[in-house]
C-alpha positions, 0 to 999 in steps of 0.5 A, spaced: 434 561 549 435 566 543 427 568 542 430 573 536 431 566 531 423 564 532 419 566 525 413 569 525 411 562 522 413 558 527 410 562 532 404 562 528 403 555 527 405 554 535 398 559 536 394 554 532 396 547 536 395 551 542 388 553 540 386 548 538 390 543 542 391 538 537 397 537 532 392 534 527 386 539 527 392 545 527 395 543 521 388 542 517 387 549 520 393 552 517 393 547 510 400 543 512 402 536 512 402 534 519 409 532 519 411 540 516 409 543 522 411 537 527 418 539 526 416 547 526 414 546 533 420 542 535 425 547 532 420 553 536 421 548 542 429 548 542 429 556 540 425 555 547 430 551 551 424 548 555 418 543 552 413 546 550 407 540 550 407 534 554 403 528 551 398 524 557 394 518 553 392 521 546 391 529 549 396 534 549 397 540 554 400 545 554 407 547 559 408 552 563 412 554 558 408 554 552 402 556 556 407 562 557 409 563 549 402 561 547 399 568 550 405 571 547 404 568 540 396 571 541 399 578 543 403 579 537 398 576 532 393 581 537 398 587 534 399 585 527 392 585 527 392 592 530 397 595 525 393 591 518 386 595 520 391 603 521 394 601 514 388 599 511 385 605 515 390 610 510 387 607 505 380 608 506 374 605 509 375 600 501 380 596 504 382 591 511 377 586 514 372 584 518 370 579 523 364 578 525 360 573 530 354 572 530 348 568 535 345 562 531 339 566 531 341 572 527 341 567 522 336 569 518 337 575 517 344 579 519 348 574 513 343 578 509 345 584 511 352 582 511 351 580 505 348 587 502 355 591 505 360 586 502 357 589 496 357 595 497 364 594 499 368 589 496 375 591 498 373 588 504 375 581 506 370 578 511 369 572 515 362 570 519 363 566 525 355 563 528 354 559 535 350 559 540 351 564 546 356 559 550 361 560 543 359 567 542 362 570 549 368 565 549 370 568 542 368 575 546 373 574 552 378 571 547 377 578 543 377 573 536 372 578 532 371 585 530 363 585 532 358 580 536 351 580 535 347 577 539 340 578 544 342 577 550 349 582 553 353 579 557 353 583 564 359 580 567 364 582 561 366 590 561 364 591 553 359 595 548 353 593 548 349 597 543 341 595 541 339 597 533 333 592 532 327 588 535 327 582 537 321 580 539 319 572 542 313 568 540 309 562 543 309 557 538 305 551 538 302 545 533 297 546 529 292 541 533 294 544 540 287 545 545 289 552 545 290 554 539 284 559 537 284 562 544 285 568 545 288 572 550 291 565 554 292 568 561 300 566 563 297 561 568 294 556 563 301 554 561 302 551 568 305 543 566 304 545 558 311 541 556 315 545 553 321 545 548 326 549 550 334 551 548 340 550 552 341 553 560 344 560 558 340 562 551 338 569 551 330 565 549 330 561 555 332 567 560 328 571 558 321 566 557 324 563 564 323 570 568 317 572 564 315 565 567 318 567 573 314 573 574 306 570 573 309 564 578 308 559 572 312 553 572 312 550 565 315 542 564 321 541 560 319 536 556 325 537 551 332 541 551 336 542 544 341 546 541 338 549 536 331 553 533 331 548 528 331 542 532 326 546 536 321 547 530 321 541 528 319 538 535 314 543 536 310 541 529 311 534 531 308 536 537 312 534 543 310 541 547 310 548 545 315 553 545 317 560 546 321 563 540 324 569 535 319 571 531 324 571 525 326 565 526 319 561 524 316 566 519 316 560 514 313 555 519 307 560 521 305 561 514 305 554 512 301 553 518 306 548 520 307 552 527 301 557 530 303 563 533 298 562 541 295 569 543 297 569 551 297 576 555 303 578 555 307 576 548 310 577 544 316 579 549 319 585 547 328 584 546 332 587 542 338 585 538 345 588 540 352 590 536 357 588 542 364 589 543 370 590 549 369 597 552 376 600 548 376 596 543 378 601 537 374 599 532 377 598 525 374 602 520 371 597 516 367 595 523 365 601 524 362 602 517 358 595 518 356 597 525 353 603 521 350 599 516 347 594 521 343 601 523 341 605 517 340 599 513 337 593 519 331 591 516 325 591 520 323 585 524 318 580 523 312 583 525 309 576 530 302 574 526 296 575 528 294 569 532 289 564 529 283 564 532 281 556 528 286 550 527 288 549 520 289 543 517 297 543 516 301 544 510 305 539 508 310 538 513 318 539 510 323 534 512 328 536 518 333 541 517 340 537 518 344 540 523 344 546 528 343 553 528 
């Protein structure tokens, strides 16, 4: 075994089929014909001198030894990573790249401020991942990006976790619900109101499940989704009420498609966190966004005043495709 006659190349395109565990999603990753990079990974193979892959049904996996060279290949892109950003830190904050993954909810307003700071900076390459919290810590095991946005810091994980705006949660029900035009809804009144909720693990349901908790209210869960859209879309149709972040239904407050309820209380005060692994030497141009995220994070939407009369709801617009 001579590993001195693997390309860079070869390793590269080994790391995609590994992460991807697919030889057709990791050559549409990288732009290659399927055939290209099959003999690559055969020639990466016989420098080996073991399989790398074993195929059973339609699915590959990875050997002992790939699995092996597969965390080799993820080091040495890990360290090529690390000498791009001190090259690009030489020549200032105005070169190099940033990679930043942010919660499905932060959607609707850090894009705007990333987009403000590529501005700013234009030298600086930039790549946006957005999941929901499940994808967001994977990525941060797997230390895929530069800085992470969510709500809700991991407690399991050893990293940064550094608040820089408010995040706060609202109840949100349909124009026609019977509390609406309450005031001051005691916790216990939504005793068996059915509730829209998102995904086992998101920071909103963790923490309206504790502020339940708390007040010993047991909400039923009429429906579970993935996304805030799917959940404001349901709630206006009126499946149930919903906590949610208060950036995410601005629109939907002041059409009068969503109302905002008055229960004691909410809104539950959270904050957005910037999060990275403990040691992580941060590039420049991560350090320049971390900084721009605080001296130029717009102030939270405020929660509306909850309405005291039902409203006749505006024109319901169409459901929005896909998740956030």
């Amino acid at each position: 075994m001579h590993l001195r006659h693997a390309t860079l190349h070869q390793l590269r395109i080994f790391g995609a089929v590994a992460r991807h565990g697919s030889f057709a999603r990791a050559a549409e990753a990288l732009h290659l014909s399927p055939p290209t990079l099959s003999l690559q990974v055969k020639q990466l193979a016989g420098t080996v001198g073991q399989p790398l892959f074993e195929q059973l049904g339609k699915k590959i996996y990875l050997t002992a030894a790939g699995q092996a060279l597969a965390e080799a290949c993820q080091d040495v892109e890990q360290r090529l990573e690390r000498l791009s950003q001190d090259l690009a830190a030489l020549r200032g904050v105005e070169k190099g790249s940033l990679r930043v993954a942010i919660l499905t909810t932060v959607k609707y307003t850090v894009p705007k401020l990333l987009g403000s700071f590529c501005v700013a900076h234009p030298g600086i390459e930039v790549a946006m991942q957005v999941g929901n919290r499940e994808n967001l810590l994977q990525r941060l095991a797997g230390n895929q990006d530069d800085l992470y946005i969510m709500g809700q810091p991991p407690e399991h994980m050893d990293v940064v976790c550094e608040p820089f705006a408010d995040n706060p949660l609202v109840l949100v029900a349909p124009p026609g619900h019977p509390l609406v035009g309450q005031t001051a809804i005691p916790p216990q009144r939504l005793a068996g109101e059915p509730f829209v909720v998102r995904e086992p693990g998101s920071g909103t349901r963790l923490t309206s499940e504790r502020f339940f908790a708390s007040h010993a209210v047991h909400p039923s869960t009429r429906l579970e989704v993935s996304s805030h859209e799917a959940i404001k879309q349901t709630v206006a149709g009126g499946l149930g009420l919903a906590v949610v972040s208060a950036s995410t239904v601005v629109a939907e407050l002041a059409l009068g498609e969503l109302v905002q309820l008055d229960v004691q209380g909410f809104p539950l005060v959270r904050h957005w966190y910037v999060v990275y692994p403990r040691g992580k030497r941060l590039s420049a141009a991560a350090q320049a966004f971390k900084a721009w995220l605080y001296d130029h994070r717009a102030a939270p939407a405020a929660p509306s005043r909850p309405v005291t009369t039902a409203r006749r709801p505006g024109r319901r617009r169409p459901p929005t495709a896909g998740g956030g």
